[in-house]
N, C-alpha and C positions, 0 to 999 in steps of 0.2 A: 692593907699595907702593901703589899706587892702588885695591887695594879699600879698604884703610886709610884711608886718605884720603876715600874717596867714603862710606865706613860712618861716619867720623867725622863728618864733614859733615852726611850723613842722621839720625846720633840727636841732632848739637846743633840743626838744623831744627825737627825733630819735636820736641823737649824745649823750644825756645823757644814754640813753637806751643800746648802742652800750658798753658803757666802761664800763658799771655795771660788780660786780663778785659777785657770791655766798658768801654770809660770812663763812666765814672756812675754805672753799674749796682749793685745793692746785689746780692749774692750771697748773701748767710747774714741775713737782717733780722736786728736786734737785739728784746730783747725788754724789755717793762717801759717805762718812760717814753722809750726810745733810738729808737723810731720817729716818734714826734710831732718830738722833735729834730733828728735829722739826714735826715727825711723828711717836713717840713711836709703837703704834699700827698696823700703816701702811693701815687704811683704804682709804688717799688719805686726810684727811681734816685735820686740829690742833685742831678741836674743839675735845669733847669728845665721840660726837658721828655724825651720819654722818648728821645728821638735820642744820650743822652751828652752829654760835654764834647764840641766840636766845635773850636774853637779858643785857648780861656783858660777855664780852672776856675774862675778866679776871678770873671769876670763874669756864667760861665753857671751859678753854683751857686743852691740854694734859699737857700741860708743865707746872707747878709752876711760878708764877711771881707776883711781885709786880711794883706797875707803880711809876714812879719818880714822886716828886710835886716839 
């Protein structure tokens, strides 16, 4: 029972760890007009610099926005 246990544990670990992304970070650029867009700057990330979102999206993004309630 406790390998069970300890085997389950271990592949939902390693499966949560696997689909992690950097916050900000652009993974796949887009191509055509979608870089100038949602990457003004062109460093590779949306945030404002290349550190990621650190603590609100919304203030640290390149692009203006406000979030719907």
């Amino acid at each position: 029972m406790f390998r069970i246990i300890l085997a389950s544990t271990l592949f939902f670990l390693l499966h949560c760890s696997v689909l992690a992304q950097t916050p900000g970070m652009i993974v796949q650029p887009a191509t055509g007009t979608g870089p100038s867009i949602f990457d003004p700057n062109g460093d590779g990330y949306v945030s404002q610099n290349n550190q990621g979102f650190i603590s609100d999206d919304q203030t640290e993004s390149e692009i203006p926005f406000t979030s719907r309630t």
